[in-house]
N, C-alpha and C positions, 0 to 999 in steps of 0.2 A: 544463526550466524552471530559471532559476537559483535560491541560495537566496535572493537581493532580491526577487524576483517572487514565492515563495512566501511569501514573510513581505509583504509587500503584500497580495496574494490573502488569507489569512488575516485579517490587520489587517481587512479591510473588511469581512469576513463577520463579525469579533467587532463591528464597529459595527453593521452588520443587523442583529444577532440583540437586540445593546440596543436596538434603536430608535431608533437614534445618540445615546442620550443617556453613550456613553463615547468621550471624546475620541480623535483620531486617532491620535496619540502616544501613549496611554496604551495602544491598541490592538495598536498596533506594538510598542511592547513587551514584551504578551502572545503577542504573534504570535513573536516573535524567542526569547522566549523556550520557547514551544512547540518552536520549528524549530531551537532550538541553535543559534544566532543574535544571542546575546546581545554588545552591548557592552561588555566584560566590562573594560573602562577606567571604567565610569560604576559600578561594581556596588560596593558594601559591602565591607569586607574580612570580614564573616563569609558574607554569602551568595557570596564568590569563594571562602572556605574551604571551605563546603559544595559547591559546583560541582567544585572542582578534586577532591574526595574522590569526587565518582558519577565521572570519568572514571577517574582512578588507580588508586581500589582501595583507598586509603590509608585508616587510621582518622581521624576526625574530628582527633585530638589530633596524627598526624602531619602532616596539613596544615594544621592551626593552625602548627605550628612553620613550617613552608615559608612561608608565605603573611601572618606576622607579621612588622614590621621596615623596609615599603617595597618588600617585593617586589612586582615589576610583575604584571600579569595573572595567572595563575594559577600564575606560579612556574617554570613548564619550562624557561624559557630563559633566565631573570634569574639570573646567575649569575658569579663573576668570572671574567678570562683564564684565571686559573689552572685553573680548574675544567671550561672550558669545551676547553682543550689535551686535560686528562687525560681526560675523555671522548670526545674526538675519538680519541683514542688507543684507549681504551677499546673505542670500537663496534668498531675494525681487529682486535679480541679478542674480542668477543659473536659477533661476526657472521662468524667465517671460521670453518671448522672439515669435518670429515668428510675426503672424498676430495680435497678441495681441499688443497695441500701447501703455502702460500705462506706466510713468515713466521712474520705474525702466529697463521695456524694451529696455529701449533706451541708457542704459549703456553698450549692446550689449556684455553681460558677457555668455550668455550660450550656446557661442561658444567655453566655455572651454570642451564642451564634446566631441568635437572630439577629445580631444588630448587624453580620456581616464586618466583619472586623478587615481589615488588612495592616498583617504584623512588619514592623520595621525594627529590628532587634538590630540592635547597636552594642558596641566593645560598654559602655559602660551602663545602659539604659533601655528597659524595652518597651519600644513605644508602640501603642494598638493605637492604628487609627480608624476611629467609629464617628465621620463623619454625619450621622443623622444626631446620634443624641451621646455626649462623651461624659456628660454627666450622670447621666442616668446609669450606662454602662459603668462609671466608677460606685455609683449607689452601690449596684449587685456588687461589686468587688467587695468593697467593705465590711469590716463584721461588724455584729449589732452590739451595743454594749451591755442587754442585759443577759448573758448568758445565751443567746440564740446560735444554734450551728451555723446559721448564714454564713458567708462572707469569709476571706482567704485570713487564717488566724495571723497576726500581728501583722497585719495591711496598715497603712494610717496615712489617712491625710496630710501632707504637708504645705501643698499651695496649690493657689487658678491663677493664671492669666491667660490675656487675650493675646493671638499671633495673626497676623491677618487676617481679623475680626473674627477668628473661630476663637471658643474655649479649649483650653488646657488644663487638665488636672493632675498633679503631679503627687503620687503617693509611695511610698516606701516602705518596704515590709523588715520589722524592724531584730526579726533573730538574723537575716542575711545582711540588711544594708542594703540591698537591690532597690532601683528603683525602676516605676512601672508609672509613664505616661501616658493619658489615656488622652486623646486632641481631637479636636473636630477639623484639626489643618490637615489638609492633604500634602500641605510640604513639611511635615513632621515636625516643625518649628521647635527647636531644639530650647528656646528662651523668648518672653514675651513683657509687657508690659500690663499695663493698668490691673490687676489687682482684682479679684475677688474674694469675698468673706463667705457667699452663699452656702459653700457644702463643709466650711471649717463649722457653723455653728450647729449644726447636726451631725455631725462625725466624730470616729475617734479621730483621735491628730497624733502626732511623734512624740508630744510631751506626755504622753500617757501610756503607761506601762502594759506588758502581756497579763491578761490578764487569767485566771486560773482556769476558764471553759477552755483557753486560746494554748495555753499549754498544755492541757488534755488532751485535745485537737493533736496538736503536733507530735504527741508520745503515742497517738496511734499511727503514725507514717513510719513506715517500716523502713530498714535502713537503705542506704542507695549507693552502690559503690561509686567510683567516679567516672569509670566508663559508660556505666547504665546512665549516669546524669547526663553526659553528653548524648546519649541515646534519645531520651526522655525530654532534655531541654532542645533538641533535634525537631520534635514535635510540633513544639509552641513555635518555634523557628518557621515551621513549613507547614503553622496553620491553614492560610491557604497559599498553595503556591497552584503555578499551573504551568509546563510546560513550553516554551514556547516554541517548540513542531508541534505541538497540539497533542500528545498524545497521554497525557498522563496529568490529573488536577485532585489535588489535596482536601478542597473545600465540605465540612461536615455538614451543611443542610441542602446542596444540591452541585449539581455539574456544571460548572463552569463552560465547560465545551460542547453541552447539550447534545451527548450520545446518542442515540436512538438506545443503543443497549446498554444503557445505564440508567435510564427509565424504570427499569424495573427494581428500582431502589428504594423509587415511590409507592412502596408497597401499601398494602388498603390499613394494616396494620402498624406501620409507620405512620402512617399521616394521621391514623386516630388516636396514636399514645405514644408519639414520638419515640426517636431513636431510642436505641437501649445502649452503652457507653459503659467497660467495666476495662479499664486500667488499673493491674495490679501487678504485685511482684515483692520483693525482696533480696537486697543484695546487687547480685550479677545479673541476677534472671528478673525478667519482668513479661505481663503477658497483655494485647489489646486486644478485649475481643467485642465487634458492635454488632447495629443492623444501619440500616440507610446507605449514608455516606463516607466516606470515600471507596472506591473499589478497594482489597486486599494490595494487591496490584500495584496498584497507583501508589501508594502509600510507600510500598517498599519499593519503587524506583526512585522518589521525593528522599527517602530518605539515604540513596544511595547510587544518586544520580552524576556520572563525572563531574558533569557544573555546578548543579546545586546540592547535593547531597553533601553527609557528612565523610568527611577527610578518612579515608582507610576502616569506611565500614562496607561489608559485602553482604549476600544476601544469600539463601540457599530456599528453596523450597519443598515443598508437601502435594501435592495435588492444590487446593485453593488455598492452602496455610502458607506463611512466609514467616522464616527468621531471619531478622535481620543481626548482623553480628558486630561486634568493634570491642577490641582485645578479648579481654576476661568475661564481656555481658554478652549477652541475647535479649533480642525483642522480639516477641512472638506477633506474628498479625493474623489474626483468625476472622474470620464472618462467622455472625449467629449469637445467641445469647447464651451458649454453653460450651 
């Protein structure tokens, strides 16, 4: 049953049960909103700031900041070119890693999932907040300056400060102009005071040019139409996201919502040589295929969920395969290493 017909079906049983004395609309509304189903173009900007914080994970005060200003719907995709390139890029770096040897694997970025991130993407800035260590998490980000594949090619340090005595790191990768805050605040602190030098003297920084491994790097990412970007940068958006009926969570090293059958993720093989992660594509077409975490499933409802999902993308399926669609791209979601 689709989710119109369930919110229909519900509508009518909240009129039943008033004795039809609440109107049909009004009903629907409760009903949509039960079902996660909300039009969430008609919704308040504080109850979309509250909304958008049950899916995320985010503190109340970090999705105020997202979700203040004219951002569209709950913030995941509204976002400029700039922002929307460097995360495109970005997921080619989350999402490839282990036994997988291609490229962007060797940027060795998707080891930011142990720190347990929860992403707060914003119209002009995407902020990870990795509340145990934001430094160190910016470390991995970084590249190395003598020719090492480490680290996302033309990342650079720009500035630290303090926000309600957590650290902020503030870096910018410098072919798009994105910028990517990495904070140990849980209210996202969008600007802070006193000042840090500690990871400018060991880092590259803004004043320092791409340098010839880092353009190399980047002439092997294969091109990305703009719909596939929205796709792709869709990902980093709903790194972890989770449901709030419970029934679907995005998270890449475990289940949020502690399944009984989604245990079996924790394979003996997994745990001894971690996920396998291979994000690739070109153009239109793009394909993810893992082991571990997240369900197939999961993934392609997060990405194409009424609330939270991406704006007029649909999904079709395969037996356990999912593509997810939006205009001219495809995303493939498959299980397995092959």
């Amino acid at each position: 049953m689709t989710l119109d017909r369930d919110i229909i079906e519900l509508a009518r049983r909240i009129q039943g049960e008033s004795g039809d004395t609440v109107p049909y609309q009004k009903a629907r509304l409760a009903a949509a909103r039960e079902l996660g189903g909300l039009p969430v173009h008609i919704m308040s900007t504080e109850d979309r700031i509250e909304l958008r914080a049950q899916y995320t994970g985010e503190s109340m005060d970090a999705a105020g900041f997202a979700i203040r200003g004219g951002t569209h719907g709950l913030g995941l995709d509204h976002c400029s070119g700039e922002q929307r390139s460097f995360r495109a890029l970005l997921a080619l770096a989350l999402f490839n890693g282990n036994v997988y040897t291609g490229p962007t694997a060797k940027w060795n970025y998707a080891v930011v999932a142990s720190y347990d991130p929860v992403m707060s993407p914003r119209r002009d800035r995407l902020v990870m907040v990795a509340e145990r260590a934001p430094e160190n998490v910016a470390t991995r980000l970084l590249p190395a300056a003598k020719g090492s594949s480490r680290g996302v090619p033309g990342l650079r340090y720009e500035d630290t400060y303090v926000c309600h005595e957590h650290v902020s790191v503030l870096l910018r990768h410098l072919p798009t102009g994105a910028r990517l805050t990495i904070t140990g605040d849980p209210a996202g602190c969008p600007r802070g005071g006193k000042r840090s030098v500690g990871l400018r003297d060991r880092s590259l920084t803004v004043d320092q040019d791409l340098m010839t491994h880092e353009r190399r790097a980047l002439a092997e990412v294969p091109p990305i139409s703009g719909d596939a970007a929205t796709l792709l940068a869709g990902l980093v958006s709903r790194y972890t996201l989770v449901d709030r009926r419970g029934r679907w969570a995005t998270s890449l090293s475990w289940d949020p919502l502690e399944r009984p059958g989604v245990e079996r993720r924790s394979e003996p093989n997994v745990l001894r040589d971690g996920a396998v992660r291979r994000l690739w594509g070109a153009g239109d077409s793009w394909e993810f295929r893992w082991t571990g975490y997240p369900e197939p499933h999961d993934l392609a409802r997060a990405l194409t969920h009424p609330e939270a999902g991406i704006k007029g993308a649909r999904v079709t399926s395969h037996g356990d395969a999912y593509r997810v669609l939006l205009g001219t791209a495809s995303l493939d979601l498959c299980e397995g290493e092959d």
